[in-house]
KOLZA-651387 format. One line per field, with one value per atom (N, C-alpha, C): residue in one letter; x, y, z. Coordinates in steps of 0.1 Angstrom, whole numbers, plus 2048, in hexadecimal, padded with zeros to 3 digits. Example, Ala and Ser with C-alpha at 12.3 -4.5 7.8 and 13.67 -1.06 7.14 Angstrom:
<pts>
type	(a,a,a,s,s,s)
east	(884,87B,884,880,889,881)
north	(7C7,7D3,7DF,7EA,7F5,800)
up	(84E,84E,84E,847,847,84F)
</pts>
This chain:
<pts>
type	(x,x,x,x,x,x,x,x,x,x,x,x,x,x,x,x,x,x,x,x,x,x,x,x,x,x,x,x,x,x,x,x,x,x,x,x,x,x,x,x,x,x,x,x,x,x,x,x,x,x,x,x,x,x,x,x,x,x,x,x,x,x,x,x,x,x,x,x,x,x,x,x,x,x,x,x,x,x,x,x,x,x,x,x,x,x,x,x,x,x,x,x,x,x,x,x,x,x,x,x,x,x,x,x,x,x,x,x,x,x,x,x,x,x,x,x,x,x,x,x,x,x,x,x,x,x,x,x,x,x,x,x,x,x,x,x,x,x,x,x,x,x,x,x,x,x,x,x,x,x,x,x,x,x,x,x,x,x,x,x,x,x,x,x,x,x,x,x,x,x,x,x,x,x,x,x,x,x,x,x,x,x,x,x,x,x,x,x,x,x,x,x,x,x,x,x,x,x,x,x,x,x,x,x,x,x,x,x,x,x,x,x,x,x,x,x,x,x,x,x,x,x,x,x,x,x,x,x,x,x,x,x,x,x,x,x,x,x,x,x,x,x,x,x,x,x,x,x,x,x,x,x,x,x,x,x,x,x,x,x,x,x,x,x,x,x,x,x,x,x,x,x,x,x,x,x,x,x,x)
east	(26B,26D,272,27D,27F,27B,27D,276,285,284,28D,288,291,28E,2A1,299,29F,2A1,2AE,2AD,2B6,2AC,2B4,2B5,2C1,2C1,2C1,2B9,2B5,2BA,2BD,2C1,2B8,2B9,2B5,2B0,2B6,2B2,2A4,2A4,294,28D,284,27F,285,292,29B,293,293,289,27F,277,267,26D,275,279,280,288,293,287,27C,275,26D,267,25D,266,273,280,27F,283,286,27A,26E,262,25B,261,260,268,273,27E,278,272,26D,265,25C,24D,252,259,263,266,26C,273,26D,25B,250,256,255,255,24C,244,23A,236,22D,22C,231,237,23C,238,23F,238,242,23C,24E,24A,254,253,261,259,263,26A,273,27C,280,27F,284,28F,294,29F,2A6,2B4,2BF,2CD,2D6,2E2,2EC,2F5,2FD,303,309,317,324,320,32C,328,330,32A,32B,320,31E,319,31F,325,321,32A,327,31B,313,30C,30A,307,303,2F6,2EE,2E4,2D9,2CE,2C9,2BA,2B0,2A5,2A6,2A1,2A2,297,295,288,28B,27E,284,270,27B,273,273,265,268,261,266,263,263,25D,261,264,273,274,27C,285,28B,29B,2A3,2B1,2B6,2B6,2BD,2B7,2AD,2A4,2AD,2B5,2B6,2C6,2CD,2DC,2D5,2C8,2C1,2BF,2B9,2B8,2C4,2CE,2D6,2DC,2E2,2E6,2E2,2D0,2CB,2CB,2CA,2CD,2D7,2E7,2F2,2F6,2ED,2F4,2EF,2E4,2D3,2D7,2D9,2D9,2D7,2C8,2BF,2C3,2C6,2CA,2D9,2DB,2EA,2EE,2E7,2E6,2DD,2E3,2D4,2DC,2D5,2DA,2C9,2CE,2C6,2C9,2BD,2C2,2BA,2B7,2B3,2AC,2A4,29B,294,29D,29B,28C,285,277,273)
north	(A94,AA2,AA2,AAE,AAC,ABB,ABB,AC8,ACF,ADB,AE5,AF0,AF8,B05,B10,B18,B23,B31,B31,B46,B4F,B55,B61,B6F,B70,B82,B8D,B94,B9D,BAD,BB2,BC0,BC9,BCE,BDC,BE6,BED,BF6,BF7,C06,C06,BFE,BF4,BEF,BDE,BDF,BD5,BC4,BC9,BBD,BB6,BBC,BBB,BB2,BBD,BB5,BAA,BA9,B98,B90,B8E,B87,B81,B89,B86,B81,B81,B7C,B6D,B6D,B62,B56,B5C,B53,B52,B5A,B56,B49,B4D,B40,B2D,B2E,B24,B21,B2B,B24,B23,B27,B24,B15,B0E,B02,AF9,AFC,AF2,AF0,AFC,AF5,AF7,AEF,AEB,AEE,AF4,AF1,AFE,B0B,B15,B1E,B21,B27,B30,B3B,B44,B4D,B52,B54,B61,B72,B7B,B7D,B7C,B7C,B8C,B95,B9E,BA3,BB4,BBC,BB7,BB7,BB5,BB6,BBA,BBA,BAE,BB2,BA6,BA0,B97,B94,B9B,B9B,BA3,BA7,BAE,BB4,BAA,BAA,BA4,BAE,BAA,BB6,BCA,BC7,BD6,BDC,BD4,BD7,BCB,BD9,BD2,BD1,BCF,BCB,BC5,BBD,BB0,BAF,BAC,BA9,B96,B91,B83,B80,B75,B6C,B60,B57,B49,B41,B34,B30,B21,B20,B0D,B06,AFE,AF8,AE9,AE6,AD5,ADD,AD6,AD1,AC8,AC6,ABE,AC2,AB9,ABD,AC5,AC0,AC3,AD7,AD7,AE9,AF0,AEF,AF5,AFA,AF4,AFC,B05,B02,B13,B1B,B1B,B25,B2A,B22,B2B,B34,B2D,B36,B40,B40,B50,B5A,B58,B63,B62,B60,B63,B70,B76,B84,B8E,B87,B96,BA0,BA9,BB3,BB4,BAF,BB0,BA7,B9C,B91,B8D,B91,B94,B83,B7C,B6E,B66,B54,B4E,B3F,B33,B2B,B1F,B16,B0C,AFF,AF8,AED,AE6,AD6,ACE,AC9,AC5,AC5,AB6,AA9,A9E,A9D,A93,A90,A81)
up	(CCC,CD0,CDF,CE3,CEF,CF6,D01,D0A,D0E,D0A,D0B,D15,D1A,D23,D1D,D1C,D17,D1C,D26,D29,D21,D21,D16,D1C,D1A,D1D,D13,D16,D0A,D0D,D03,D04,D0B,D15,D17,D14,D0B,D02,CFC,CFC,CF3,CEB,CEE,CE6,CE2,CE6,CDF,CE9,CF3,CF9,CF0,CF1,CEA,CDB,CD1,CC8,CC6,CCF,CD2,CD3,CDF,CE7,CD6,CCF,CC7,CBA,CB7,CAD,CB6,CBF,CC5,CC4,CCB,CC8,CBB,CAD,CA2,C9B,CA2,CA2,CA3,CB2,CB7,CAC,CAA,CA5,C97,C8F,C83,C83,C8C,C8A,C92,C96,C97,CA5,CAD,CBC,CC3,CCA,CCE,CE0,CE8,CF4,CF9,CF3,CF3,D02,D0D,D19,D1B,D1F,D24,D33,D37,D43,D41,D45,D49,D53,D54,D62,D61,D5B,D60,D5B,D5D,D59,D6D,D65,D70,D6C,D74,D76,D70,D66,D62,D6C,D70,D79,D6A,D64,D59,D4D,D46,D3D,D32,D2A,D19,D11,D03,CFD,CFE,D07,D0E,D15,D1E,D22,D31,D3B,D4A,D54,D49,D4A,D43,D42,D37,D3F,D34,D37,D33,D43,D3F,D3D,D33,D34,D2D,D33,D34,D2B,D21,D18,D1A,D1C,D1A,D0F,D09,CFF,CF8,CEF,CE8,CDC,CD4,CC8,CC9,CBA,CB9,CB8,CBC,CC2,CBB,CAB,C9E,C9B,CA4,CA0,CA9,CB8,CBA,CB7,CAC,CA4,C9D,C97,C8B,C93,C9C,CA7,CAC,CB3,CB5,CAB,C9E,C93,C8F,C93,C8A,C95,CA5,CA9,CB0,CA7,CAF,CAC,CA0,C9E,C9D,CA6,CAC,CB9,CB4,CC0,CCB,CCA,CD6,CDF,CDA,CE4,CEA,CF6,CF9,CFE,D00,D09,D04,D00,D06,D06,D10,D15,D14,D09,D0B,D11,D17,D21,D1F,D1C,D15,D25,D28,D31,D33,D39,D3C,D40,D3D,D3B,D48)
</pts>
């Protein structure tokens, strides 16, 4: 298993936070990842717009699995609403 950290930007809109955040961490614990901590950073200002919108609630995920879990992850929320952003980074040990 390796240790990952994950920021995601999440939609704004009513409600659409809350539900990305809890899609997202269903995801992880879906494909057995382990050590799960997260950390809200906050509503902020784009430096640009993603898909039509200039503003994003960030928050940031750290984690263990295994390399091959995080292509399922990306795949199932590339076409979730809620989630306008997210950037995983494999986290040398």
């Amino acid at each position: 298993m390796r240790k990952y950290e994950s920021v995601i930007i999440f939609n704004t809109e009513e409600g659409q936070f809350e539900q990305g955040r809890e899609f997202f961490k269903q995801q992880l614990t879906g494909v057995g990842a382990q050590d799960i901590r997260e950390d809200d950073m906050g509503e902020r200002s784009l430096a640009y717009e993603i898909k039509k919108h200039d503003r994003g609630h960030y928050y940031f995920f750290a984690f263990e699995t295994m390399p091959e879990k995080i292509k399922i992850i990306e795949k199932s929320i590339k076409l979730k609403t809620e989630i306008l952003k997210v950037l995983f980074v494999r986290k040398d040990s």
